[in-house]
N, C-alpha and C positions, 0 to 999 in steps of 0.2 A: 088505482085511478087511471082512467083513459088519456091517453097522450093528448087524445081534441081537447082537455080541460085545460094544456098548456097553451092555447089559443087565447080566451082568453085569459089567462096570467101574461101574457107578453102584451097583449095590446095593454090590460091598465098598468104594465111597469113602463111600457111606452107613451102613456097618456097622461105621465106624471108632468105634469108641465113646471119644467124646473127654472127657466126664465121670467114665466108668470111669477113664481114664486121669489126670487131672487128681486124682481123688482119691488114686490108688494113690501118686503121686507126694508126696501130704501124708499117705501111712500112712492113709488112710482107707474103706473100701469102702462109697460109696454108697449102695449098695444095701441098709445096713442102719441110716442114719443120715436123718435128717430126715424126709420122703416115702417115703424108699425109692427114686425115681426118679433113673433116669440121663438127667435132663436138665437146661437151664442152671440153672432157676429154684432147685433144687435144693443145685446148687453153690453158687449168688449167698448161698444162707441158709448155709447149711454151713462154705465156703472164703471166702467175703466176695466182693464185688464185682468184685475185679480176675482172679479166677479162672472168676469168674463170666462175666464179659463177653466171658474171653479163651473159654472153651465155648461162648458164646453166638455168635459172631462162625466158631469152626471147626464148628460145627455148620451156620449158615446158608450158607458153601463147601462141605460137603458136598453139598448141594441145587445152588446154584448151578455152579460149577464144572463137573460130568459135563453138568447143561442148554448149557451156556454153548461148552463146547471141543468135547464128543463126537461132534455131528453132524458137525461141519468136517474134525476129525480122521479117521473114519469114513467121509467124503466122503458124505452124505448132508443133503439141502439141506430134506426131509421135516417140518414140525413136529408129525408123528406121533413120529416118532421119539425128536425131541426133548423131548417130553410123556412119551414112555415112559421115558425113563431119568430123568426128574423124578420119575415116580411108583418105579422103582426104587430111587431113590436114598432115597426116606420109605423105603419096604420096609425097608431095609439098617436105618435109623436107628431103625427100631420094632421090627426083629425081626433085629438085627444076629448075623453070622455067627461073629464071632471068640468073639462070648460063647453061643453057640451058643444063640441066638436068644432069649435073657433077659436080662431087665435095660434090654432099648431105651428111649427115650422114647417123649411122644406126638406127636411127627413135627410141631412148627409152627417151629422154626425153620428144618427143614430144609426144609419144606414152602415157607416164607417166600424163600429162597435160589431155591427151584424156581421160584416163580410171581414173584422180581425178574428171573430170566433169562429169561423167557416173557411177562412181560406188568409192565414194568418201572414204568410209570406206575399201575397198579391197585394193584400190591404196596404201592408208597409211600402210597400214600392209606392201604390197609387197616392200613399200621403207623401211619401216625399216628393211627388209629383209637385204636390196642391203647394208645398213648402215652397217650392225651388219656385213654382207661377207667381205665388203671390208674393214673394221677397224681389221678384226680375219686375213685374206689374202693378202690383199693389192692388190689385183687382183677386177680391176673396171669391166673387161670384166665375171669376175666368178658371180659378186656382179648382174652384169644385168638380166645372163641367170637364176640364181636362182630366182629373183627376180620377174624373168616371169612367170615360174613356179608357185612360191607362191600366183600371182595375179589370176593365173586360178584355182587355189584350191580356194582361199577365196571368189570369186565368184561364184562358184560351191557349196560354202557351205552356201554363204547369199544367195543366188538364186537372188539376185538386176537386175533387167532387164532384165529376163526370158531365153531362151534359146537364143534368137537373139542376147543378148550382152556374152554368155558363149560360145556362135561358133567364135563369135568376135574374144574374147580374146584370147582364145585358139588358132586361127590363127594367131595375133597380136604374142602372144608367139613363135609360128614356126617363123613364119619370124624374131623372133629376133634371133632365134640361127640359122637360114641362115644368116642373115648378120653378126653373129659372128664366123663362120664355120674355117676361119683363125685361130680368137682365141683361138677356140677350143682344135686346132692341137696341135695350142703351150704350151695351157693347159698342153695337155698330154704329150707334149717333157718337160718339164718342162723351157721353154723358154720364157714363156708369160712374158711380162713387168709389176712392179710391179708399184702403184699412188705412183706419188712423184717422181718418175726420169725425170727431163727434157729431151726432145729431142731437137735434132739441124738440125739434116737431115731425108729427108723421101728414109730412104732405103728401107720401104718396105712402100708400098703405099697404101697395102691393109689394114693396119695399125696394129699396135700393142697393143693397145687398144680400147673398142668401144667407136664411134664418138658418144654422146648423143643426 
C-alpha cells in the first residue's frame, strides 16, 4: 500500500470529532453551549472534568497514534511522511469530515499528540510550559500560545528531525495563534475567560477559550 494512503487514514482518525461525540452522549450539542467550540477545554467547563480529560486525552491519540503506527504500517521509514500525516491528522481535527467540516477545534491537543510522536522530549517540555502558564494564569488560551512557542525553541535547540520538522513546527505554532487571534484580543482587553468558569451559552462562538 502507498504511504499517500496514510493521508488520508490520519485526516479521518483526526476527523473523529470526539467532543461532538461526548456531548451528544450527555444530550448536549457543543456547539451551542459555552464557546461554541468542539474542543476539550470546552467540555472540561460544560461536562466537568472527567469528560473533559477523557476528550482531552482521545483528542491528543488522534494526533499521535496515525504519527506513531502509520509509517511502520505503510512500510515507510521517511519522517516526511510521517510529519505529513501529523499535519493531516490537525486537518481532520480543525476541519473534520464527518461533521462536514464544522465545528473542529483549534488543533493543540491533537497537534500536541503529533509533535510527542515526532519529537517526544520537546513536546514534554512545551506541555510543562502550558501546565506551569495556566496554573500561574488561569488563562488555557495564554498556556497554548506560549506553549507553541516553547515547542519551536526546544526543537530548534535539540535539532530532532532536522529542519523539515523545525519548519513543521514553527508553522504548526503560527496557525496556532491564528486560531487563537480572538483570544488574543481578549488577552489584551483583559476579558479573556479564566479555566474553571463553567459556560452555559455560546455568545460568542468564536469561543473564549481554545478548543484543544
Amino acid at each position: 500500500m502507498h504511504p499517500a494512503v496514510g493521508l488520508v487514514m490520519a485526516y479521518m482518525a483526526g476527523s473523529v470529532p470526539s467532543a461532538y461525540l461526548a456531548g451528544k452522549a450527555k444530550g448536549v450539542d457543543l456547539r451551542t453551549v459555552g464557546s461554541g467550540n468542539l474542543g476539550a477545554t470546552n467540555v472540561f467547563r460544560t461536562l466537568g472534568w472527567k469528560i473533559g480529560l477523557t476528550v482531552y486525552v482521545a483528542d491528543l491519540l488522534k494526533g499521535f497514534l496515525p504519527v506513531a503506527l502509520l509509517p511502520a504500517a505503510l512500510g515507510t521509514t521517511q519522517i516526511g511522511w510521517a510529519i505529513a500525516y501529523g499535519v493531516a491528522a490537525i486537518a481532520g481535527h480543525v476541519k473534520p469530515i464527518f461533521l462536514l467540516g464544522k465545528g473542529g477545534g483549534k488543533g493543540v491537543a491533537t497537534a500536541s499528540g503529533v509533535f510527542l510522536a515526532l519529537a517526544p522530549l520537546p513536546m514534554l517540555v512545551a506541555m510543562l510550559a502550558f501546565a506551569a502558564v495556566v496554573a500561574a494564569s488561569g488563562y488555557v488560551s495564554l498556556g497554548s500560545l506560549i506553549s507553541a512557542v516553547v515547542l519551536v525553541i526546544a526543537v530548534a535547540l535539540r535539532g530532532t528531525g532536522g529542519m523539515t520538522l523545525l519548519i513543521t513546527v514553527t508553522l504548526v505554532a503560527a496557525f496556532v495563534f491564528w486560531t487563537h487571534r480572538a483570544n488574543i484580543a481578549r488577552l489584551r482587553a483583559g476579558t479573556e475567560s479564566r479555566f474553571g468558569k463553567r459556560g452555559t451559552k455560546a455568545s460568542n462562538v468564536s469561543g473564549t477559550e481554545p478548543a484543544a
